[in-house]
C-alpha positions as CSV (number, residue, x, y, z in Angstrom):
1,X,-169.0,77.5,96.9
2,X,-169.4,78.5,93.3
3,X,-173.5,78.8,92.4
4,X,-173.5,75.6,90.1
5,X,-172.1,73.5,92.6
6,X,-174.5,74.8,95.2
7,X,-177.6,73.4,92.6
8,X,-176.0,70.7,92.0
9,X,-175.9,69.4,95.9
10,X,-179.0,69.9,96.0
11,X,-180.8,68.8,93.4
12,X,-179.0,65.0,94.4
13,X,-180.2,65.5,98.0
14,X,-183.6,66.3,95.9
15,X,-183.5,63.2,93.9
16,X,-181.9,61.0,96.6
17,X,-184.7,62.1,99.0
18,X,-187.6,61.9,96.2
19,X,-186.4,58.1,95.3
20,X,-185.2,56.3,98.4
21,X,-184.9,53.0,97.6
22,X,-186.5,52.9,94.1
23,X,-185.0,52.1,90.7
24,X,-185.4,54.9,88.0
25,X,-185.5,54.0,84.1
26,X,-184.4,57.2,82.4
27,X,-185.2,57.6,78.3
28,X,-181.8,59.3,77.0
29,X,-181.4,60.6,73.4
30,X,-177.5,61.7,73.4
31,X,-178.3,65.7,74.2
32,X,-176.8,67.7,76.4
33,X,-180.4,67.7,78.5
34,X,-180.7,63.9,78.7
35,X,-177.3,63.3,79.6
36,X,-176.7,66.0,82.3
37,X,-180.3,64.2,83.7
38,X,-178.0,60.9,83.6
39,X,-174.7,62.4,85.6
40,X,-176.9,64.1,88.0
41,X,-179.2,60.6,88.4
42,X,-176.3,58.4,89.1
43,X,-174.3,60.8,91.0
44,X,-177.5,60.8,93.0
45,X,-178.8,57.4,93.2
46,X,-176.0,55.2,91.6
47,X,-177.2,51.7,90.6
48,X,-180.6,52.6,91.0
49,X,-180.6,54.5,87.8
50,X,-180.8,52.5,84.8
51,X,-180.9,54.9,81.0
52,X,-182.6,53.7,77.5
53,X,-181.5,54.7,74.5
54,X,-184.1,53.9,71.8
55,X,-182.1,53.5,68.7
56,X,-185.0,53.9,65.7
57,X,-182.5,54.0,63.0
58,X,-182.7,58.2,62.4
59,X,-180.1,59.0,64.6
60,X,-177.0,60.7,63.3
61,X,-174.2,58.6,61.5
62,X,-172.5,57.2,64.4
63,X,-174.3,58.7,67.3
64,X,-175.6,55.8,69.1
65,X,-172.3,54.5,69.0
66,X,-171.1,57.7,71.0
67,X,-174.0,57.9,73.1
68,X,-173.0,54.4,74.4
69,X,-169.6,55.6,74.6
70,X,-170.0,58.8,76.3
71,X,-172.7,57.4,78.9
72,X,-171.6,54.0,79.7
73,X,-167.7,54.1,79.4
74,X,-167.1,58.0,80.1
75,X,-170.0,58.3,82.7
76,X,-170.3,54.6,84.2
77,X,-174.0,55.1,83.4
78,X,-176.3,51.6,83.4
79,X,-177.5,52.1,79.7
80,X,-179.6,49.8,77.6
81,X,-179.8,50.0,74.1
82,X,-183.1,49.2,71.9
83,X,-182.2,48.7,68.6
84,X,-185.7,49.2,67.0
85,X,-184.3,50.2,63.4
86,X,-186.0,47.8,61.6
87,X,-189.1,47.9,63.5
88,X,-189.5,51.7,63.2
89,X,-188.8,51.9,59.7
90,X,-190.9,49.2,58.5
91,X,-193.5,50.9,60.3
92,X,-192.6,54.2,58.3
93,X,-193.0,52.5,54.7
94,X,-195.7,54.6,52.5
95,X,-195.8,57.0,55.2
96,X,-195.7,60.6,53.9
């Protein structure tokens, strides 16, 4: 058994074992690190995971789009979307 699938076995026994019956809310910002957290959460603990993406309206042209594409449709990930552009950027007026 190759060394990455060897971690990877155990880490979900880790997180299974660590959880139990619990539901997780992940934060996810569309980078490699949040989104291997995701695959390895719901290959772990399925249903019970549940990601956020906090769209603030400074993400990259497009990139919430794929985020929701990539995690929910490619990975089957449980992913809500804020959409807290407006909010955040009225908040940034006259802010320098």
């Amino acid at each position: 058994m190759p060394l990455q699938d060897a971690f990877v076995d155990i880490e979900i026994k880790r997180i299974k074992d660590l959880v139990g019956t619990a539901q997780v809310i992940g934060a996810v910002s569309g980078g490699v690190d949040s989104t291997i957290a995701s695959v390895l959460m719901k290959a772990a603990i399925g249903d019970q995971y549940h990601a956020v993406l906090v769209n603030n309206g400074l993400m990259r042209l497009g990139e919430c789009e794929q985020v929701k594409k990539d995690l929910r449709d490619g990975l089957g990930v449980d992913l809500y979307v804020a959409e807290k552009t407006e909010l955040f950027l009225s908040r940034l007026a006259g802010v320098s």
